[in-house]
N, C-alpha and C positions, 0 to 999 in steps of 0.2 A: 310297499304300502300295505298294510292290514286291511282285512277288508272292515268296511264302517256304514254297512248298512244291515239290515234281518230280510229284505224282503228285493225282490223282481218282478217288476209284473210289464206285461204288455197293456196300454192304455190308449184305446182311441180317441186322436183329437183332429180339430178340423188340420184337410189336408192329409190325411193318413193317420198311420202308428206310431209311438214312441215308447221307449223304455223308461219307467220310474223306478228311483231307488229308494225303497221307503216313501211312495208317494213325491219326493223329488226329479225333475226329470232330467233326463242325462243330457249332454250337448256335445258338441261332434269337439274333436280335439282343435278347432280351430273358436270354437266358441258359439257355433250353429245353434241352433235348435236341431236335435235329430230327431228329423221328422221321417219316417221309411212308407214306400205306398203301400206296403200289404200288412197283415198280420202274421202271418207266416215265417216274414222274416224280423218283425219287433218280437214273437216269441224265440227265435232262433237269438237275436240278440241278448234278449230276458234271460236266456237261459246258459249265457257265456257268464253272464254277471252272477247267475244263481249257481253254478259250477263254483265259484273262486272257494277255496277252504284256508282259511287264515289270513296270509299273505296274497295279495292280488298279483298276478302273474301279466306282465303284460303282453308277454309273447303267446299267449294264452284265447283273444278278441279275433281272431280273421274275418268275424264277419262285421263287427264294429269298425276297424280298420277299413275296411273295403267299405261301410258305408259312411264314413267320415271322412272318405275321398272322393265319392260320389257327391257328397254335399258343400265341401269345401276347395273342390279342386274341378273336378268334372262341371260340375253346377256353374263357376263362376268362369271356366273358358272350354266352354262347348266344340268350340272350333279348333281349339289347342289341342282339346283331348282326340277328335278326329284326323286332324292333323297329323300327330302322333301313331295312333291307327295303321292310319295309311301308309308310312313308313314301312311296315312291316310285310304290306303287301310286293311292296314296291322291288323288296329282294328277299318276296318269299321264302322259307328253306324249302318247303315244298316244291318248289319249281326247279333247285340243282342237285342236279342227279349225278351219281360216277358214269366215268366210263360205259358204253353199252358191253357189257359182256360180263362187265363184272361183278364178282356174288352180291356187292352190295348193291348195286344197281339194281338186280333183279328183286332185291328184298325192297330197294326202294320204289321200286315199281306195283309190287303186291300190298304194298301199306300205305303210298302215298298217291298212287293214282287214283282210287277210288274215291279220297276226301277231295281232292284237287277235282275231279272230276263233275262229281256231287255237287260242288261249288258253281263249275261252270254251268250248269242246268240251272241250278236255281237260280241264280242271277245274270243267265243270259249274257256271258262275260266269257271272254279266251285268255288265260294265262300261256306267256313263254314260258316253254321248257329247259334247262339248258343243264347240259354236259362239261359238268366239272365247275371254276368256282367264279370266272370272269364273267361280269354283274353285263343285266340284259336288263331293259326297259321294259317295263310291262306297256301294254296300251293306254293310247291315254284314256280311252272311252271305257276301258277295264277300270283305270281308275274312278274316272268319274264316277259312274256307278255303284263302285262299290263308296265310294262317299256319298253318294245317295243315301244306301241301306243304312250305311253309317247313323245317318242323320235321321234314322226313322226309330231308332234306340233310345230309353228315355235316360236321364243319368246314372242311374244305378248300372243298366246292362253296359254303359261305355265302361264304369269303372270297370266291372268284371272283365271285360274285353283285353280294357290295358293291361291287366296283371294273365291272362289267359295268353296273350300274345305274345308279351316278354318271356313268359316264360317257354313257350314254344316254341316263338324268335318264327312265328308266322301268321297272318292275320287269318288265312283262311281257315288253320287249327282252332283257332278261336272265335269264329263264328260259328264252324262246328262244334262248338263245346257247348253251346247254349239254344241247341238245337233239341227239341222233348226227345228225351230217352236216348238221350248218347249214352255211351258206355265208359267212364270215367280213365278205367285202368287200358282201354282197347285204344283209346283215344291219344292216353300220355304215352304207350307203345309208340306208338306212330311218330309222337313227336320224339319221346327220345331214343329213336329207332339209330341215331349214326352212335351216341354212347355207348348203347346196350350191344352196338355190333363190336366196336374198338374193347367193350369187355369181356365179350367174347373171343375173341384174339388173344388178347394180353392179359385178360385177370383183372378183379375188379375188387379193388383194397376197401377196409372198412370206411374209410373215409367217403369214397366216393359211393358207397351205398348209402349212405347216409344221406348225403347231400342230393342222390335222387328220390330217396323217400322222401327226405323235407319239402322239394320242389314239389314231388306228385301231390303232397298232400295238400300244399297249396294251389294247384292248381284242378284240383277237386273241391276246395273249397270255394274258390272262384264259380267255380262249373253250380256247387250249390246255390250261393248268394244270388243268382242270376233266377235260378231256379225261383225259389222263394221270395227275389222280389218281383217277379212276376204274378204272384198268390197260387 
């Protein structure tokens, strides 16, 4: 699609921010009104649109995306989307470790006990640990809980959450990501701490660089959106 407007602008209307194109306002791809609560991220959006040169790219939106699932998806099952959540907690990768002795263990220990840890403090909560890959029940009061926090997030922070955790393939990575002043690239280390070690071993083809930049940089995009719809 060509682009078919001259202008982006951030416009405050009741309810928050939204994006006009040419004084038209945009809607979420489900047919919403996209409404976002800060200015910070209707300018971040404003400025996905005022990027496009010619041809509109749509691979090109991740923070449009992400708030067009906030609005259209998270917005209309609240409880689905924690639900989903909590799955991730449930067989955190944070919580299975190798072997105790072995090199990767010990790097698992230096990169993911501290987030796992941090966690536990903040939300007064005990994650099992466990040794190698046979699934362990977290508490159920751990869970509880953290569906509490869950539910103290408004829609936008869930979306970011969903995409922050899939891609982590851990819930508590992704509560840490949306934590002020994490460290984006210290953070996706951690998470893809078992790849980055199997490419250290065996060598790491174009391909599969590729496909962890794509990821990181999605999941720093995720890490921003959360940011910015906070204001």
């Amino acid at each position: 699609m060509k682009r078919f407007y001259e202008q982006a602008a951030a416009v405050p209307v009741e309810g928050g921010w939204r994006v006009e194109l040419d004084g038209r306002p945009v809607r979420t791809q489900g047919a919403r009104p996209q409404i976002v609560p800060s200015a910070a991220l209707a300018e971040a959006l404003a400025g996905e649109w005022g990027a496009q040169r010619g041809q509109i790219d749509p691979r090109s939106f991740p923070m449009r995306d992400l708030a067009d699932f906030a609005i259209d998806a998270v917005a209309a099952d609240r409880e689905g989307t924690i639900a989903t959540l909590l799955t991730y907690a449930e067989t955190d990768t944070l919580c299975y470790r190798a072997e105790p002795g072995e090199t990767l263990r010990r790097r698992q220990e230096a990169l993911w006990e501290p987030i796992l840890a941090a966690a536990e403090a903040r939300y007064d909560i005990r994650f099992e640990r466990v040794a190698g890959i046979v699934h362990r029940s977290q508490a159920a009061a751990t869970l509880a809980r953290l569906r509490a926090v869950l539910a103290t997030h408004d829609d936008f922070t869930l979306a970011a959450l969903r995409t922050l955790a899939s891609l982590a393939a851990s819930l508590v990575t992704a509560l840490a990501a949306i934590e002020p002043g994490t460290d984006p690239e210290a953070l996706w280390a951690a998470a893809n701490l078992e790849e980055d070690f199997q490419a250290e071993l065996w060598g790491a083809d174009a391909e599969a660089e590729a496909s962890r930049a794509n990821r990181f940089a999605a999941f720093a995009a995720a890490m921003r959106f959360a940011e910015l719809a906070r204001g």
